[in-house]
N, C-alpha and C positions, 0 to 999 in steps of 0.2 A: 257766245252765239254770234254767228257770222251774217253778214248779209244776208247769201242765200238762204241758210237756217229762218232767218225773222220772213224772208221775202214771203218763202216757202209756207213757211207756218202761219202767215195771216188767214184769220176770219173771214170768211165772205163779209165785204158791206152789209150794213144795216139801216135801218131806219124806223125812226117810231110812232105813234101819235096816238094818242088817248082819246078812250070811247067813254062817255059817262054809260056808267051801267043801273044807278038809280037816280033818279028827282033831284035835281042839284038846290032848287033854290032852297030850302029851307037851312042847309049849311053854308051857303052865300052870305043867305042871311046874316047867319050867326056871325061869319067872316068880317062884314061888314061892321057890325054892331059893335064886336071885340076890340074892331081897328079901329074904329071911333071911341068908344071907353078909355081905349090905350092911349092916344091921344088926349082926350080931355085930361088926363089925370097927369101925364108929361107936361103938358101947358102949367097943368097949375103950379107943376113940383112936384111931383109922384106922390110919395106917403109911403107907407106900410102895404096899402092897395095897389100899388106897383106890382108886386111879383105874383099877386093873382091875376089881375088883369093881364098881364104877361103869357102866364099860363092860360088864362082861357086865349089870347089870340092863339095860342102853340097849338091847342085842343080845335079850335075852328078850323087851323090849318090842315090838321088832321084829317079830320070829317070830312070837308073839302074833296084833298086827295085819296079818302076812300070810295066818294062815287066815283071814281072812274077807275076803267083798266087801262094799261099802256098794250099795246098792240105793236109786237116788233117784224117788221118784213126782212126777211134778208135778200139781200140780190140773188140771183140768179145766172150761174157762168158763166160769162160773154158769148161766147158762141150759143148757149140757149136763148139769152137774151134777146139777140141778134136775130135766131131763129124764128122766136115768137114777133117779132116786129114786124118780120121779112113774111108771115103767116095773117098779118092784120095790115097788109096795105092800105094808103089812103084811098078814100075813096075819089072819084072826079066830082068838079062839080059843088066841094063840099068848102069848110074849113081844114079838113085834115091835110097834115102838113107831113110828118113823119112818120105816123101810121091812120087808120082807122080810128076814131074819136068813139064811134059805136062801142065797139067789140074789144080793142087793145087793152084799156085800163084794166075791166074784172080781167080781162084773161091774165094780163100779168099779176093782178092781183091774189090771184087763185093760184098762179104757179109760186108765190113770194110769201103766204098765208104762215102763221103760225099752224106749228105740226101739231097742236095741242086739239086739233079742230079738223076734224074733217073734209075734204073736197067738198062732200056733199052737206055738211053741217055747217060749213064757212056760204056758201049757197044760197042756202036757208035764210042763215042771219041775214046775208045781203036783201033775200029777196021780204023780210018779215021784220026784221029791228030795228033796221035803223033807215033815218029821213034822208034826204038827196045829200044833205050836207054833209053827215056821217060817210056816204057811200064814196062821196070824193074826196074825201079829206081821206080814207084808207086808198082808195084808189092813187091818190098821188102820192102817199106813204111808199106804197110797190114802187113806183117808176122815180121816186127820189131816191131808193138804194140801188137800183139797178142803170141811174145813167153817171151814177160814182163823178159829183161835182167835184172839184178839188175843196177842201176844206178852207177857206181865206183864211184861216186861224194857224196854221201851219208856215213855219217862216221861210222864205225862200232865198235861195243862196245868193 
């Protein structure tokens, strides 16, 4: 496969961030307590109680990472991207700097949403599930796939 082949064939950007979808503390909890047990019993020398306490931290971890969902955004073509920016000008007067602070985020959010979900049922949620911090932490999810940082993880020639 050639340059153009891999060029061509790339995935739109992505990006992700996890929404707890139940109660998280009571598997916090657990998390904690496990990772404390596993410790107490390393300090002493382990024992035979070693590979259950092992087990129950693996089991908290678990529990854990089942309240919540991952939420993937993918970018949005450049020229749409572009489009929608150039549709949410800043305003005067304001902090906005490159677009609209009001309006920009959900909009780009709403065009970046998982297709699992409706326009109108991603909406919804926004307007009924979740707190200011859920809403910006998705909100900057959309606009962290669509302004395509270079990855610093990537080695440069």
């Amino acid at each position: 496969m050639g340059l153009r082949d891999r060029l061509q064939g790339r995935p739109r950007p992505t990006a992700s961030c996890r929404i707890a979808v139940v109660d998280t503390r009571e598997a916090e909890q657990e998390l904690t307590e496990a990772g404390a047990a596993l410790q107490v019993l390393v300090f002493a020398g382990g024992g035979e109680e070693l590979p259950a306490a092992k087990d129950r931290l693996s089991a908290a971890r678990a529990a854990l990472a089942a309240c919540f969902e991952t939420v993937v955004c993918a970018a949005m073509p450049p020229d749409e991207f572009e489009a929608l920016v150039d549709a949410h000008k800043p305003r005067k007067d304001t902090d906005d700097e490159a677009w609209n602070n009001e309006t920009f985020p959900r909009a780009c959010f709403l065009e970046c949403a998982p297709g699992e979900m409706t326009r109108q049922e991603w909406e919804e949620f926004l307007r009924t599930q979740v707190n200011d911090g859920e809403r910006t932490l998705l909100y900057q999810t959309a606009i962290r796939a669509n302004i395509r940082v270079p990855d610093p993880n990537v080695p440069k020639d």
